[in-house]
C-alpha positions in Angstrom: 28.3 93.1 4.1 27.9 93.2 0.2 27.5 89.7 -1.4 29.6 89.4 -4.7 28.9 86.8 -7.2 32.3 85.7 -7.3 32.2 85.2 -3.1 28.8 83.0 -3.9 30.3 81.0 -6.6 33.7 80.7 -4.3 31.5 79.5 -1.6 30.1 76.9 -4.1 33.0 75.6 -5.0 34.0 75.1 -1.3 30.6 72.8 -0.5 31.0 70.7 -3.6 34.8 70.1 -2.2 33.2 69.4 1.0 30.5 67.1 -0.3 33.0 65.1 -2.3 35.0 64.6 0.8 32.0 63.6 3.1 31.0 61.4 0.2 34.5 59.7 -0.1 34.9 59.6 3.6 32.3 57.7 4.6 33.8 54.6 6.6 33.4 51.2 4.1 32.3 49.6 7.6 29.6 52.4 8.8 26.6 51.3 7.6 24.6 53.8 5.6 20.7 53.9 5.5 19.6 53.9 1.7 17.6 57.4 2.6 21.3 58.8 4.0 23.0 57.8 0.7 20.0 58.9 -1.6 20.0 62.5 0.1 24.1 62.6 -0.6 23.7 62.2 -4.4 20.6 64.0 -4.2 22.8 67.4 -2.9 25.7 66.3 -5.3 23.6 66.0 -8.3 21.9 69.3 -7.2 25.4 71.0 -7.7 25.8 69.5 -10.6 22.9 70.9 -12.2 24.0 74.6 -11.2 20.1 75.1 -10.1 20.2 79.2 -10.1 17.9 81.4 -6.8 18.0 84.7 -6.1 20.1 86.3 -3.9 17.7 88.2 -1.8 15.7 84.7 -1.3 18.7 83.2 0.0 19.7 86.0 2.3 16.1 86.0 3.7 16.2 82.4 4.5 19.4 83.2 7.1 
């Protein structure tokens, strides 16, 4: 199966949704190591900054 740009930056926009939602979800009583909620804005700010791979590095990692 080909990988299109558009299906990478689709798939993209799906995980940020997702990471918003785990983020916002989080019970208020479910206590949260400071390690769990640094790697959460870690990955958001990640997306954020659009960091760019290679395709073929990515596909070799699966």
């Amino acid at each position: 199966m080909e990988v299109s740009m558009k299906m990478v930056y689709d798939e993209l926009k799906e995980l940020r949704a997702e990471v918003s939602v785990i983020r916002y979800s989080l019970i208020p009583e479910e206590k949260v190591s400071s390690e769990e909620m640094s790697e959460i804005l870690m990955i958001e700010k990640e997306m954020e900054m659009g960091r760019r791979f290679k395709l073929d590095d990515i596909l070799a990692e699966l």
